[in-house]
C-alpha positions in Angstrom: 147.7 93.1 -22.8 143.9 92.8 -23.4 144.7 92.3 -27.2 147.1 89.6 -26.5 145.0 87.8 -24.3 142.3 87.8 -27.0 144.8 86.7 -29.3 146.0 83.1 -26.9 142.2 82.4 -26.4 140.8 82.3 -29.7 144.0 80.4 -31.0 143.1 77.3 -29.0 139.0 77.6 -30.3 140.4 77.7 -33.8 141.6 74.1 -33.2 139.0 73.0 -31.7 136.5 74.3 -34.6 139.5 72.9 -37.1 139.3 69.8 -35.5 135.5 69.3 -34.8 135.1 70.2 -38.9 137.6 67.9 -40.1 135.9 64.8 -37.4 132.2 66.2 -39.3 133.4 65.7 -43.0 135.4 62.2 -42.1 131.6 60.9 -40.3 130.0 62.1 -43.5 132.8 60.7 -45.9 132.2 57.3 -43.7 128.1 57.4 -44.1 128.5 58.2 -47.6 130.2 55.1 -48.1 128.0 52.9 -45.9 125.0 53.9 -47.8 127.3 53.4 -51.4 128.2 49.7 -50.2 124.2 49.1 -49.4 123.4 50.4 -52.2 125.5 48.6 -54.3 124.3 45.4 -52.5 120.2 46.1 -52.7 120.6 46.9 -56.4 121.6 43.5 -57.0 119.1 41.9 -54.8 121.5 40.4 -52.3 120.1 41.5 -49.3 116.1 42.1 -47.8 115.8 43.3 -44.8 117.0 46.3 -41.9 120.5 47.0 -40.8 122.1 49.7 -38.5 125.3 51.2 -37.9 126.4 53.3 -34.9 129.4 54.4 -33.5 129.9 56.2 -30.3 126.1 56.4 -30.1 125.7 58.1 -33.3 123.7 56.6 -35.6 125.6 56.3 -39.3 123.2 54.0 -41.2 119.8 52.9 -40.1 117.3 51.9 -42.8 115.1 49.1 -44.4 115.6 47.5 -47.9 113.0 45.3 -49.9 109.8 44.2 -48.3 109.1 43.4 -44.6 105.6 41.5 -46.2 106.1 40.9 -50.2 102.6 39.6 -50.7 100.9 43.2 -49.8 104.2 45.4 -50.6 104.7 46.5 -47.0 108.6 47.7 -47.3 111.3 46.8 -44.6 112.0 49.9 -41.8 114.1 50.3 -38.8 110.8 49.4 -36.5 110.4 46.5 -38.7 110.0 43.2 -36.1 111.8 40.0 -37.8 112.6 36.8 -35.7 116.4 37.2 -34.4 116.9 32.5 -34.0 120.0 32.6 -31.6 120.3 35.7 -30.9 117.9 35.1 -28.4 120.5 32.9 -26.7 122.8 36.2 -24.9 119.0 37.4 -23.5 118.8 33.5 -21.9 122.5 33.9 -21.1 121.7 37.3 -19.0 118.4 36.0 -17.5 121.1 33.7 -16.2 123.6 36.0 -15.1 120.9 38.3 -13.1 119.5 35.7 -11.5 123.4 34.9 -10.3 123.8 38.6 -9.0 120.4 38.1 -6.9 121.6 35.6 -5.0 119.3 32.5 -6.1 121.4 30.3 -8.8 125.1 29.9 -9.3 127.0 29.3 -13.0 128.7 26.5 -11.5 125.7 25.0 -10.0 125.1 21.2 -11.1 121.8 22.0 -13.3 120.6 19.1 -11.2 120.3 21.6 -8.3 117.3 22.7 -9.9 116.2 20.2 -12.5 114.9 17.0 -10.6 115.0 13.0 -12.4 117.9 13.8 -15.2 120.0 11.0 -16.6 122.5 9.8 -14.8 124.9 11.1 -17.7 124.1 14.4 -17.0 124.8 14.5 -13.3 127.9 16.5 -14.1 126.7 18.8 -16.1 126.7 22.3 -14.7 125.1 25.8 -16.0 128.6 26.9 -16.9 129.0 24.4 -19.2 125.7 25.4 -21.1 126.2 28.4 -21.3 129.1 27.7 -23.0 128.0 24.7 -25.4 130.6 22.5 -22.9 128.1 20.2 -21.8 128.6 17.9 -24.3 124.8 17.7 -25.4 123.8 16.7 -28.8 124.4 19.2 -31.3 120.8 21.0 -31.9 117.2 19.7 -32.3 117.1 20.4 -35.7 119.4 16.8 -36.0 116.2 15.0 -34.9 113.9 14.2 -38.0 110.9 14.0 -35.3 111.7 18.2 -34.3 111.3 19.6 -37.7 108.3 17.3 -38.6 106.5 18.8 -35.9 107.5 22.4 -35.2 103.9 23.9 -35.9 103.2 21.5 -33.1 103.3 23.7 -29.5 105.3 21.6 -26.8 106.6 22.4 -23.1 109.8 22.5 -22.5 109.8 19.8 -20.1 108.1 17.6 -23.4 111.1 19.5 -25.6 113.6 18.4 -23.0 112.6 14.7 -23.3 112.8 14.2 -26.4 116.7 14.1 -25.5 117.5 12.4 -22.0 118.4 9.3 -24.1 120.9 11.1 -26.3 124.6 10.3 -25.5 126.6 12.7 -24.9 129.3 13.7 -27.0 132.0 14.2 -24.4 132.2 14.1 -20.7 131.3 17.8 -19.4 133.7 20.8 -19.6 136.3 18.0 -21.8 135.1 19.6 -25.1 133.3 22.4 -27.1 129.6 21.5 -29.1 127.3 24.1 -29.6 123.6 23.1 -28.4 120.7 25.0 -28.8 119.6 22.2 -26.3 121.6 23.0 -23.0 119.9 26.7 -23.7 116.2 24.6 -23.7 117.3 24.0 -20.3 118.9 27.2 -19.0 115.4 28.5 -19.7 113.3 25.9 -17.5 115.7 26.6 -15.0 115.0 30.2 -15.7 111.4 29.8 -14.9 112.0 26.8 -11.9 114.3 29.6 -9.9 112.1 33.3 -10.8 108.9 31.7 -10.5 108.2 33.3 -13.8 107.9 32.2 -17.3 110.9 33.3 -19.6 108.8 36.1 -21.5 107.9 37.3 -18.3 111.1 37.7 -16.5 113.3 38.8 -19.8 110.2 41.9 -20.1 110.2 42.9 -16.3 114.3 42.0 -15.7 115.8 43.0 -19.4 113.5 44.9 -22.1 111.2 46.8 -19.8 114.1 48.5 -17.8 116.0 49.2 -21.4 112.9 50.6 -23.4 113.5 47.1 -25.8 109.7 47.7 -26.3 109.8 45.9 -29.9 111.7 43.0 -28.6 110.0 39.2 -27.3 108.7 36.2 -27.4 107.1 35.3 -30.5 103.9 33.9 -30.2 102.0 31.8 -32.9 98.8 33.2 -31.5 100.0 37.2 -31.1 98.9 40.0 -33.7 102.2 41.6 -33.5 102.0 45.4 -35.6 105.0 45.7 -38.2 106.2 41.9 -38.2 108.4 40.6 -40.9 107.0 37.8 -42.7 109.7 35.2 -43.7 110.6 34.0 -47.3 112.6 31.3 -49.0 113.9 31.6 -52.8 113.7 28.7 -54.5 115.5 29.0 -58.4 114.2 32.6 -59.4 110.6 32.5 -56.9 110.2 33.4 -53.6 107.8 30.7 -51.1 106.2 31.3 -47.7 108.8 30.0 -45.0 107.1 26.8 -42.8 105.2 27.3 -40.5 106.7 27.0 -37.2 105.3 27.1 -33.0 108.2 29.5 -31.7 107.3 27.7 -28.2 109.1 25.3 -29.7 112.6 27.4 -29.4 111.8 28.9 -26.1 115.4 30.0 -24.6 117.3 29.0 -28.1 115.8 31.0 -30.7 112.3 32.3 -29.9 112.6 36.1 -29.7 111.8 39.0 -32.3 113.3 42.2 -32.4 114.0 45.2 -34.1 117.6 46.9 -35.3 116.8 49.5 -33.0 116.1 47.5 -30.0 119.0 45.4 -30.5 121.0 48.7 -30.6 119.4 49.7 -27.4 120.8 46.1 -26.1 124.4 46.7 -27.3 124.0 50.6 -25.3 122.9 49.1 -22.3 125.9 46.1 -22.3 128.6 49.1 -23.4 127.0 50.7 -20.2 127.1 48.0 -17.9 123.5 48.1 -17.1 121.7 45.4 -15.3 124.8 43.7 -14.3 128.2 44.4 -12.4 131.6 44.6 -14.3 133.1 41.3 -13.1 129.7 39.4 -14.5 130.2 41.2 -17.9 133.8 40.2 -17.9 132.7 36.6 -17.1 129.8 36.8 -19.6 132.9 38.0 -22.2 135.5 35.6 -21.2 135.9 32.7 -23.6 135.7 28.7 -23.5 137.7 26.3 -25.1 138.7 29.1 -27.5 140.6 27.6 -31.0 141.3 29.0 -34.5 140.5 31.9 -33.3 136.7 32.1 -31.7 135.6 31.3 -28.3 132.1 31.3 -26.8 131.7 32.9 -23.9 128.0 33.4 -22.3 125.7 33.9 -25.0 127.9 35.4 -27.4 131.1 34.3 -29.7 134.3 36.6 -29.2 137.3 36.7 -31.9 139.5 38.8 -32.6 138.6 41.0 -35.9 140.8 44.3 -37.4 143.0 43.8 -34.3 139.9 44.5 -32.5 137.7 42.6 -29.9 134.8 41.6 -31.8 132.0 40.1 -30.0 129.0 38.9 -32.3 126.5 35.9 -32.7 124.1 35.0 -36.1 120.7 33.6 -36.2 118.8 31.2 -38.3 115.3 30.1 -38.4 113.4 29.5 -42.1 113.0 33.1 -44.0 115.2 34.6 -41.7 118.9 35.5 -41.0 119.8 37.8 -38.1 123.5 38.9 -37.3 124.6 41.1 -34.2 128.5 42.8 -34.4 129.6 44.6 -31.5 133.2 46.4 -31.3 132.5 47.6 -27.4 136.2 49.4 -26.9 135.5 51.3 -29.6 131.6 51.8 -29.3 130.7 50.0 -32.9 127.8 48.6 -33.6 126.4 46.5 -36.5 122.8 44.5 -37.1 121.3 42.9 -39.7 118.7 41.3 -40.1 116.6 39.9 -42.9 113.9 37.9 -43.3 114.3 36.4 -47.5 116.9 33.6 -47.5 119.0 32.5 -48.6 120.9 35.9 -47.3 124.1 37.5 -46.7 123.2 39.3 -43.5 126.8 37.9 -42.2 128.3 38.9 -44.9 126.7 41.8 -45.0 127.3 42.5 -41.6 131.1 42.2 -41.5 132.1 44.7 -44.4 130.1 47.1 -42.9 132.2 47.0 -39.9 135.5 47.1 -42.5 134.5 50.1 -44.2 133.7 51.9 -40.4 137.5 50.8 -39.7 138.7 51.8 -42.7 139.8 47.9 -43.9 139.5 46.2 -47.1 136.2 44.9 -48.2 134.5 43.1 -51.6 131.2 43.5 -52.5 129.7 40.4 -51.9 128.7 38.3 -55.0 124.7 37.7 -56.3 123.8 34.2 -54.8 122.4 32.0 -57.2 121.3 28.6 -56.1 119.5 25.7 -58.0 116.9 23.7 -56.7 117.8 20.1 -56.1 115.9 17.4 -54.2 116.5 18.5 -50.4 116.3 14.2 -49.6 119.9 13.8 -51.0 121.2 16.4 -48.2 121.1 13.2 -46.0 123.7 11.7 -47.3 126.2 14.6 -46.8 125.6 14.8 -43.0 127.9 13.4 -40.8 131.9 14.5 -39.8 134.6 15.3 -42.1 138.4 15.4 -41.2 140.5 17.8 -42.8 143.2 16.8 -39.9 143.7 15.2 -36.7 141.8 17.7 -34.4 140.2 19.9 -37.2 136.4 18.7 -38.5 134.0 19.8 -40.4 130.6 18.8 -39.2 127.5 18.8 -41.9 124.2 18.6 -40.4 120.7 19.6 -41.4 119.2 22.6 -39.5 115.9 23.4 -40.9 113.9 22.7 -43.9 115.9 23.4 -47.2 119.0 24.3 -45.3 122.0 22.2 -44.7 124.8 23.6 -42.6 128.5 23.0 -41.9 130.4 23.7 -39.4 134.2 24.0 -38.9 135.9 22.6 -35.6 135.4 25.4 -32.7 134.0 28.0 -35.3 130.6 29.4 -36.1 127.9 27.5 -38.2 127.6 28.6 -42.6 125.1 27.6 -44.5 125.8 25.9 -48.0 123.8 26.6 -51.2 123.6 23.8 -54.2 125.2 24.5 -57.4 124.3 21.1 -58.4 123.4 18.0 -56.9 127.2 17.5 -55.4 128.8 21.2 -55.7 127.4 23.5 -52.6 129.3 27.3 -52.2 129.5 28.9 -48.4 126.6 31.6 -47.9 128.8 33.8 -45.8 131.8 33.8 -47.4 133.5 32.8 -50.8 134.3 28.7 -50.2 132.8 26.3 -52.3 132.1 22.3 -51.3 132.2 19.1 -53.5 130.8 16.2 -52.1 132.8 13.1 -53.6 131.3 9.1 -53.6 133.1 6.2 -54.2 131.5 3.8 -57.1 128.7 2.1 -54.7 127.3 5.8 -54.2 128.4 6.1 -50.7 130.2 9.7 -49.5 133.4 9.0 -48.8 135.3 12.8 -48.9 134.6 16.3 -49.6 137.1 19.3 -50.7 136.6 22.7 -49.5 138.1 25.5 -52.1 138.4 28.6 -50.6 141.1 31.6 -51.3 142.5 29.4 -53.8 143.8 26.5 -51.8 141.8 23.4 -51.3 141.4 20.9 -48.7 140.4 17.2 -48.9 138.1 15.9 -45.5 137.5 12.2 -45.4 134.3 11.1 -43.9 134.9 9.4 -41.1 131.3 9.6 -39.4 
């Protein structure tokens, strides 16, 4: 009897040690080929920067490639600090949300609950809507020649703010989608009108403090700030000092640095439901507006990816690209960030999350760019329809950097070929500008998976 009891036990424990073997060599078979594909991607200079990969809290890839400061050789690490541009928006969009669960704001309050002497225009606007770029607002400050020229310059937000009550708006309120670093602007005065804090203040006491995000805040032109990433540009085959930009400036929208291991810390604490309840993190989660494919919830864009959920957001200032890709059901987690552009952190980003499913991937391609005169870029902005409801919207974001964006989908950047030819930085798409025989741009086609698409210029 004794023997055969023996026998029924150990039976079921050599499963389990089967089992728990086979699950080690298939978590070592997937690291192996995480590091291969960064490997692969380093060696042919495509990428500077940190990224990290975790799955059910374990910690597959988490490492720094190329120089966090290229001038004194000071190499990229996991603690490396690099400016994270919109990602800062989901820390505003929480602020938000906690002040909500303690009783002193409302998403569907009219911001003019709390913002006195707005234009009239904006009397419907409410916090909903900005959190999810329904407002109608302008498009971002970059579109405003007068913002980049003076982005070294510090500013309130209340100055910021101004510089836009006598902007149309695009669309009446909650009618359409636009995203606007703008309406975040003022999410985060309201922020500071309803705490009685400033925003760096309440995100450390409310959000990082309470998470141990101890390498994550507001950058500050002033602030010595130990293992900060400085931020590049290439230009041809060199490599130039970013501008020079007052992150006050982007206070709310884009003024936050961070870490990969912070940021992993942030998606722990959301897969946990810290700070908040489950019915805010399902509103936070829930969509607006959603078309081909993406919707924007509270701080964050949500698609489908693999089948999956995927919930993400990207980040652009000068020398830097961040990207954020969470897969919460199934406890993924990807972050890169870099601080060389032009970079394909994105990129980068998304076939790390294939090879963790086990889906196809391509090694992304060396980007070469040539150096044209940035002035022409001007003519290329404006709106592009590729059909009744579908546009393409080229704007300029920063110095250097022109952007497009199709209708209810995320912001690329485009790189010049030549002064007319521009390929997708993300992805493999390629632009051609066309003019008619004044010089004027009258059309572009988009090439991309070997179709091609001709978008009139009707703005």
């Amino acid at each position: 009897m004794k023997s055969f009891l023996t026998s029924v036990f150990f039976i079921p424990l050599l499963f389990l040690f089967g089992s728990l073997a086979a699950s080690e060599t298939q978590t070592q078979d997937l690291i192996a080929k995480l590091n291969e594909y960064m490997n692969v991607v380093v060696g042919d200079r495509s990428f500077n920067g940190s990224v990290i990969v975790t799955k059910e809290r374990k910690t597959l890839l988490a490492k720094g490639y190329g120089f966090a400061n290229v001038e004194h050789q000071v190499p990229n690490t996991p603690k490396t600090r690099f400016r994270i541009a919109s990602i800062t928006k989901q820390f505003t969009a929480m602020a938000i949300m906690i002040l909500q669960e303690q009783g002193t704001l409302s998403v569907d309050d009219l911001i003019s609950k709390h913002i006195p002497n707005l234009p009239k225009a904006w009397n419907k606007i409410t916090i909903h809507h900005l959190l999810t770029h329904t407002s109608g607002l302008m498009q971002q400050p970059w579109e405003l020649p007068e913002f980049r020229e003076t982005l070294i310059i510090p500013a309130s937000l209340d100055e910021i703010i101004a510089r836009y009550k006598d902007k149309p708006l695009l669309f009446c309120p909650g009618e359409g989608f636009n995203y606007s670093g703008i309406g975040y602007f003022i999410l985060t005065q309201i922020i500071e009108k309803v705490s009685g804090q400033t925003y760096d203040d309440f995100l450390h006491r409310e959000i990082f403090e309470p998470l141990g995000m101890n390498d994550t805040g507001a950058d500050q032109h002033s602030l010595i700030l130990p293992h900060r990433a400085s931020g590049y540009i290439g230009k041809g085959s060199n490599l130039v000092n970013a501008p020079p930009i007052h992150m006050s400036n982007l206070t709310g929208s884009g003024n936050l640095y961070s870490t990969v291991e912070d940021l992993v810390r942030w998606d722990q604490a959301l897969i946990g439901h810290k700070l908040l309840s489950e019915a805010s993190y399902r509103k936070m989660y829930t969509p607006e507006k959603v078309q081909y494919s993406w919707g924007y919830g509270y701080g964050w864009w949500i698609q489908k990816r693999f089948g999956r959920t995927e919930i993400s957001h990207w980040g652009l200032l000068p020398g830097f690209r961040a990207h954020i890709l969470r897969f919460p059901e199934e406890r993924v987690c990807i972050v890169a960030l870099s601080n060389i552009m032009p970079s394909l952190a994105d990129k980068i980003a998304n076939n790390l999350a294939a090879i963790v499913f086990g889906e196809s991937y391509e090694l992304p391609q060396k980007l070469i760019s040539n150096e044209v005169d940035t002035k022409i870029f001007n003519d290329y902005v404006g709106q592009y329809e590729i059909e009744p409801g579908l546009i393409l919207t080229v704007t300029i974001e920063e110095e250097y950097r022109l952007m497009t964006q199709m209708t209810r989908q995320p912001k690329y950047e485009i790189l010049p070929k030549s002064e007319t030819e521009f390929f997708v930085l993300a992805f493999d798409a390629h632009l051609s500008f066309k003019r008619d025989k004044s010089g004027v741009v009258t059309h572009v086609i988009i090439y991309q998976s070997g179709d091609d698409m001709l978008a009139k210029k009707i703005k």
